[in-house]
Each structure stands twice: as C-alpha cells, then as structure tokens.
Steps between C-alpha positions, in 0.01 A plus 500: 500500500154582479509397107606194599241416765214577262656225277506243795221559585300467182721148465308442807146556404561297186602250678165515751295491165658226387678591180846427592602168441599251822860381553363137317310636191832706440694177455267353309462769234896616523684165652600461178693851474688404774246670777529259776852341629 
C-alpha cells in the first residue's frame, strides 16, 4: 500500500510541475493510436 502511494503521489507532483501532459495535448500527440474515443 504504502509503495503504491509514493507512486501516486509523485504522479501528483509531476503533474503540479507541469510535466504531465493535459487530457487535449494527449489526443493530439496519440489520437492517432487510437487514444481518445
């Protein structure tokens, strides 16, 4: 459990810093592979 919050968590702060890529820039860059409905 406690792995797994660690890794949640560090999604998280990515996510504050900006790295992770919005819902939108995800279909643009993998729309093509089928990423979006």
């Amino acid at each position: 459990m406690q792995h797994d919050r660690e890794i949640i968590e560090a999604a998280f702060k990515d996510v504050e810093e900006g790295k992770l890529l919005t819902e939108e820039e995800m279909e643009q860059k993998f729309g093509k592979y089928g990423w979006h409905d």
